[in-house]
N, C-alpha and C positions, 0 to 999 in steps of 0.2 A: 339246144342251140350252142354252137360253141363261142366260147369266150374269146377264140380270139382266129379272125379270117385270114387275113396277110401275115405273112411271113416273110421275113429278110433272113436268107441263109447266107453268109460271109466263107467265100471260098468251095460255092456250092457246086461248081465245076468239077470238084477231085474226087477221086476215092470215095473219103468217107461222105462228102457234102452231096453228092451227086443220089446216091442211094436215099439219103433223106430226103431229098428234092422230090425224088421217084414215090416214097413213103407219103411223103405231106399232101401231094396232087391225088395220090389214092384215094387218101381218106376227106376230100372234098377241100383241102385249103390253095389257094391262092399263093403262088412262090414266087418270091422275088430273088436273084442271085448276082452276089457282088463278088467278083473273081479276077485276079489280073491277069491269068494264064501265064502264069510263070511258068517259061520254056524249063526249070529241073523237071518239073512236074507233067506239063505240055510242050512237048519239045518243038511241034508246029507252030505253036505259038494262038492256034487256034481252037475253038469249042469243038471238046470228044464228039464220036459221032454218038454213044451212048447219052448226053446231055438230053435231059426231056424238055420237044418243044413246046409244052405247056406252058413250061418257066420263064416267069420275062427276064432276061439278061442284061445286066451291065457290065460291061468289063471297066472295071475300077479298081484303085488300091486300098490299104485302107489306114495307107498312111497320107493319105490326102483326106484335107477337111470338104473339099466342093464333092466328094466322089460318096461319102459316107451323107450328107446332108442328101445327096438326090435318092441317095439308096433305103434311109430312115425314114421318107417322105411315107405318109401314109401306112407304114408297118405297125400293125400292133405287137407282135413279139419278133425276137431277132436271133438267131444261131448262128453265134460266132466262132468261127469256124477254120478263117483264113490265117496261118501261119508258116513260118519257116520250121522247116520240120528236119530234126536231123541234128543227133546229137553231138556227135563227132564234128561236123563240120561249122557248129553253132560255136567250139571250142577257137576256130579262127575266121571265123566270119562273123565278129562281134559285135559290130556297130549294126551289119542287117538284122542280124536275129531281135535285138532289142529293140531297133525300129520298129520293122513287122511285128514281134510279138507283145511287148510291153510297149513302147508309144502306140502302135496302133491300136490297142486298148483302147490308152488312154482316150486317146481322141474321139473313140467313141463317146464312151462314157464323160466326157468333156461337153460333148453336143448335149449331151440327154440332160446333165444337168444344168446346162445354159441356156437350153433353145425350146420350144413348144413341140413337141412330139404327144402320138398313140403308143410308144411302145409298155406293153401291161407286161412284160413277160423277157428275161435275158437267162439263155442257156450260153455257159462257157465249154467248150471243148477242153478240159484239162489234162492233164498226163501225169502214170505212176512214177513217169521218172523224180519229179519234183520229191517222191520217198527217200530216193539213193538206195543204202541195203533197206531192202525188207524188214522184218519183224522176226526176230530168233526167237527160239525157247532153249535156258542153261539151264540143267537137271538142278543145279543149285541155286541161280536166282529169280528163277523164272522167265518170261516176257521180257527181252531186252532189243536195243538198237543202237546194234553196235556201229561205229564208224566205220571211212571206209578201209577196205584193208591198205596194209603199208606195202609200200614198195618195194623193198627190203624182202619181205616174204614173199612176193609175187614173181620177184628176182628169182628167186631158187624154186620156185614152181610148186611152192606152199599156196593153196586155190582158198582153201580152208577160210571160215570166217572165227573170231573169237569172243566171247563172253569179254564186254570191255571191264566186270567187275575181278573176275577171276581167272581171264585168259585162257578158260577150256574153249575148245569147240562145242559152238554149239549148231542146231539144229532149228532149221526152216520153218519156219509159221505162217497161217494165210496175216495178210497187214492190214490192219484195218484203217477206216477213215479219219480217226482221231489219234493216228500216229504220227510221231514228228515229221515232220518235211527234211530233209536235210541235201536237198538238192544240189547234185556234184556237175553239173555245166550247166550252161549259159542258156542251154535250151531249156531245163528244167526249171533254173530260175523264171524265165521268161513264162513260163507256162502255171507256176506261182503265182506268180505276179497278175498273170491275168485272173485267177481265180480269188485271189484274193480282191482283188480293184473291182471287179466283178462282183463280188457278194457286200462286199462293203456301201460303194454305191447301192446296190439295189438295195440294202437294208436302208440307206441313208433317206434314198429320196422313195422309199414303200413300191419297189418295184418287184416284184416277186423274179427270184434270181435261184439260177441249181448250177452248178459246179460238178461235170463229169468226168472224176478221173480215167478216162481209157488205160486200157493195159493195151496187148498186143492185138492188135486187130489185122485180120485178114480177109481175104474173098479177091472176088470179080472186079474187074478194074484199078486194082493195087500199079501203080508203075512199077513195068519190069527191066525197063531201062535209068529207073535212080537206084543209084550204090548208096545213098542214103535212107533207102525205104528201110521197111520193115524187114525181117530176118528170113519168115517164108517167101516173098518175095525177091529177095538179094539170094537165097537158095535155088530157087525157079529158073533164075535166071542164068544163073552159073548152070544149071544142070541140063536146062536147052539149048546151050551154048557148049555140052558135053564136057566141059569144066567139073570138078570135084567142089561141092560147097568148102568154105576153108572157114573154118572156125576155132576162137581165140583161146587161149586155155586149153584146159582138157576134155573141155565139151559139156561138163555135167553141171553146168552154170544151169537154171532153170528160168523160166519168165511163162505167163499166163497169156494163151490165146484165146481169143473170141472171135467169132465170126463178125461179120458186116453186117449181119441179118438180124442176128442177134444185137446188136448195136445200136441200131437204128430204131429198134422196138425200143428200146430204153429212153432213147434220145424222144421218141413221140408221148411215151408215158411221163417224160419230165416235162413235157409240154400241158398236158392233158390236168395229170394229177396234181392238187395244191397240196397232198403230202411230202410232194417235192420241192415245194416253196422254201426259199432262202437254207438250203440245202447241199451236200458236195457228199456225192456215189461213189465208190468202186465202181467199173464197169468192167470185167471178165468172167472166164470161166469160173476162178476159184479153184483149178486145177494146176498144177507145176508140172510142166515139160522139158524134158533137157535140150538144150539144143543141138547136142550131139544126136539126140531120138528124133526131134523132128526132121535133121538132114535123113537120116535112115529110112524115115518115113516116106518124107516128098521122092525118094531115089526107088524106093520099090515101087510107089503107086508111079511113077513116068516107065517103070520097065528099066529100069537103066543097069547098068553093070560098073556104076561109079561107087566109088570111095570115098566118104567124107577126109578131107584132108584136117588132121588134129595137128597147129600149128603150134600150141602151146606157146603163142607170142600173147602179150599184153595190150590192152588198150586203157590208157589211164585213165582212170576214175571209172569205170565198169561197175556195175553191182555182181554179187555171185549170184543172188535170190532174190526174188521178187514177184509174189502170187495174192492174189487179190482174197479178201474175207469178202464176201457179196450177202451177207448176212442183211446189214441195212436194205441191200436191194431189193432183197426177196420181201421183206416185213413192206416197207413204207410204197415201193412201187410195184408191190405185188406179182414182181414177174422171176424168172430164172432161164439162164440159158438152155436151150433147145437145141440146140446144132452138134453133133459131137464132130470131133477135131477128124477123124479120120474121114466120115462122111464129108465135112466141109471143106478138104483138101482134095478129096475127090474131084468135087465141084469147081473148085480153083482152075485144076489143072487141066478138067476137060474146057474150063474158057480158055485158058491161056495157050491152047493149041493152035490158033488162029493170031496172036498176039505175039508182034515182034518184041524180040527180047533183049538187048543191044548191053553185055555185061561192062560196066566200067567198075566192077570191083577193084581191079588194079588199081585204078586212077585213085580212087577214095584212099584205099591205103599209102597209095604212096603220101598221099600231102598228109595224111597223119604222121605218117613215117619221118618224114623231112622236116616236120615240128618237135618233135620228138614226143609225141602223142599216142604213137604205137611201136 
């Protein structure tokens, strides 16, 4: 019998929340979806046609108190989900991001401790950005976390990161869960913030509570009309647009993907398993990919006869590295990714054939450019 029927999934309309919605109805539960269809994300303004009519829908915010009370009504756990997503533009659009992502927390969690709810169970959507760099390893002092690089060095096209004890170069490690946080924007704060206000409550008021740090997630239904998505996605879309993907640095910057599928399965085992109780995952591959490779990649598998454009411009506060240790994942929720990256790109690209692709790369850099952000 399971522990818990109703589900409220926050933002269950997008990307990642949609796919869970699809996951949760599978396996026999009851979904509720709290979404305000923000046109970045839904530029109609209306529910995808992929949305399952299973789900009952609200369109709601979740920086309204009456919108989260009608959508807590009756949920015994809650996946929250709904956020401003978007690093770069988190850096000027300050006051949203913190509403949406830090007060709309709160508010949640505001209701749950002041008001008579079912909810047994809070999963947070959280993110690797909230790390900054990764986890190094210096031949001489081991396991270090270095700050971010200077500017200065960046200037002169030094990519390099360095041992903050002895200033060698040092060399990528996967990061694990009980490394510093040292989060470089507004978005990663916010995405702290909620995991932290998240575990806390739930520890406070014995609500059993999991904290999933995402790394890079991809697949089917990704926008490919936001310049603020993801990397494969913002590549997809310059390449069906017959555009060169343009990528910052020299390319060999690396970051961890994971498929959707693979995601989603984690996200149902945080639900499921109380090994995950009052807890906070890695969720990726545990692989490092450059993202110079993954443009080369997404351009053979579309057929294309494009060129990744290596612009060797800066975007400030960037990390070079950052790849997930999934070690706790595999021990406590007994699972490990399935999907390899070359098969699950495959599959992207055969959806996204059918999917208008509308590139505003431009537009994103220019407003970083004009703050002087890139």
């Amino acid at each position: 019998m399971k522990k818990y029927k109703n589900i409220l999934v926050t933002g269950g309309a997008g990307f990642i929340g949609s796919h869970l919605v699809d996951s949760l109805i599978e396996n026999g539960y009851k979904v509720r979806v709290l979404d305000n269809l923000y046109r970045q994300i839904h530029p109609t303004g209306q529910l995808p046609r992929y949305f399952n009519p299973k789900a009952e829908f609200i369109k709601g915010d979740v920086t309204s108190r009456r919108d989260w009370l009608k959508a807590l009504q009756g949920m015994d756990a809650v996946y929250h989900f709904a956020a401003a997503v978007g690093v770069g533009q988190s850096m000027y659009e300050i006051e949203h991001y913190v509403k949406v992502n830090s007060l709309g927390t709160a508010l949640m969690l505001d209701i749950l401790a002041n008001t008579r709810h079912k909810i047994k169970k809070m999963i947070i959507a959280a993110s690797m950005s909230s790390y900054g760099e990764g986890s190094y390893r210096c031949k001489i002092h081991g396991t270090v976390r270095p700050p971010l690089r200077s500017q200065s060095k960046l200037e002169k096209r030094d990519f390099c990161v360095y041992c903050p004890i002895c200033d060698s170069i040092v060399d990528p490690v996967p990061t694990m869960e009980d490394a510093k946080q040292n989060s470089n924007s507004i978005y990663a704060i916010g995405k702290k913030d909620q995991e932290e206000m998240v575990l806390n409550i739930g520890a406070a008021y014995n609500i059993p509570s999991v904290a999933l740090r995402y790394f890079n997630v991809y697949g089917p239904r990704q926008s490919l009309s936001n310049p603020y998505n993801g990397v494969v996605a913002i590549f997809m879309s310059r390449i069906k647009n017959g555009k060169p993907p343009i990528i910052n640095e020299d390319g060999l910057q690396t970051r961890d993907f994971v498929h959707i599928r693979d995601l989603t399965k984690v996200n149902i085992f945080a639900l499921e398993k109380d090994s995950a109780n009052h807890k906070t995952f890695n969720v990726g591959s545990g692989n490092p990919v450059s993202i110079k490779n993954m443009a080369e990649i997404l351009i053979k598998l579309y057929g294309s006869k494009l060129t990744p454009e290596i612009s060797y411009k800066i975007r400030k506060l960037d990390v070079r590295h950052c790849f997930a240790d999934i070690k706790k994942m595999k021990q406590l929720l007994d699972f490990q990714p399935q999907i390899d990256l070359t098969y699950g790109l495959k599959e992207v690209i055969k959806w996204s054939e059918k999917e208008q692709a509308v590139d505003k790369l431009d537009f994103a850099m220019k407003e970083l450019e004009k703050r002087g952000l890139r």
